[in-house]
C-alpha positions in Angstrom: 182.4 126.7 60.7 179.9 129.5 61.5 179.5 129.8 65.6 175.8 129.5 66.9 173.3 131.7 66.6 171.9 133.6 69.9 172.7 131.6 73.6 173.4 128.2 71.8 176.9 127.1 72.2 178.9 126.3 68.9 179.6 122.6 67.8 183.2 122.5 68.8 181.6 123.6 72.2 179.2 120.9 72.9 181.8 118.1 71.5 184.5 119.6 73.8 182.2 119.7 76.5 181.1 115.6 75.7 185.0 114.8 75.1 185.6 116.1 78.4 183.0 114.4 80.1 184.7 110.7 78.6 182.5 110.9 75.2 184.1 109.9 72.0 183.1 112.5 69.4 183.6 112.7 65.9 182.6 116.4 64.7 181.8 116.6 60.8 181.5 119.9 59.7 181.5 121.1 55.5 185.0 121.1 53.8 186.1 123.5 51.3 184.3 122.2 48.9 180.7 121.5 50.7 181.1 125.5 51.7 181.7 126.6 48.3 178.8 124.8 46.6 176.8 125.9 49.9 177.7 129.7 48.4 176.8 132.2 51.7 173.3 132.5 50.7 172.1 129.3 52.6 168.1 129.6 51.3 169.5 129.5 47.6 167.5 127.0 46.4 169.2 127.3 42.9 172.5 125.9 45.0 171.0 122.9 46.6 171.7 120.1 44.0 175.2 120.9 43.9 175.8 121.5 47.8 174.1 117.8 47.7 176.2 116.1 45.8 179.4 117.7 47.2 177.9 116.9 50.7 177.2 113.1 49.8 181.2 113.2 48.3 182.3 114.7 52.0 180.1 112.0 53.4 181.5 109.3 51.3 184.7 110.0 51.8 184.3 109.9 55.5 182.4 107.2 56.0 185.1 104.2 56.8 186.4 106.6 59.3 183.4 107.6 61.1 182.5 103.8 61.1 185.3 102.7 63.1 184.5 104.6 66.0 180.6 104.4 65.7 179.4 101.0 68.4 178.1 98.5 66.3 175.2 98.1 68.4 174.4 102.1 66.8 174.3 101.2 63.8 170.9 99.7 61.2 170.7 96.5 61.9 173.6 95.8 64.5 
């Protein structure tokens, strides 16, 4: 996972910070897969279908888990 850009702490350094302040986090960064349909041009448009679809399958995939610790009172309609 690529750090922040300028004074902006990274992702793993805002959910350590909330994990240590008694927040339950669940950080979903892009797998293997996700990154290599990304490619390191991130402005290819020509790559956005297929960095789409292999998002949507990371998303899938994590969905149940990400659900069980997500209040239900957070979610549409709950």
């Amino acid at each position: 996972m690529p750090t922040a850009v300028g004074p902006h702490p990274s992702a793993q350094q805002q959910a350590a910070e909330l994990r240590a302040a008694g927040t339950h986090t669940t950080l979903i960064t892009p797998d293997a897969d996700v990154r290599r349909a990304m490619g390191r041009n991130l402005t290819a448009n020509a790559r956005r279908p297929a960095a789409a679809r292999a998002g949507h399958r990371q998303g899938a995939a994590l969905a149940a888990s990400v659900a069980r610790t997500w209040p239900a009172e957070h979610t549409i309609g709950g």
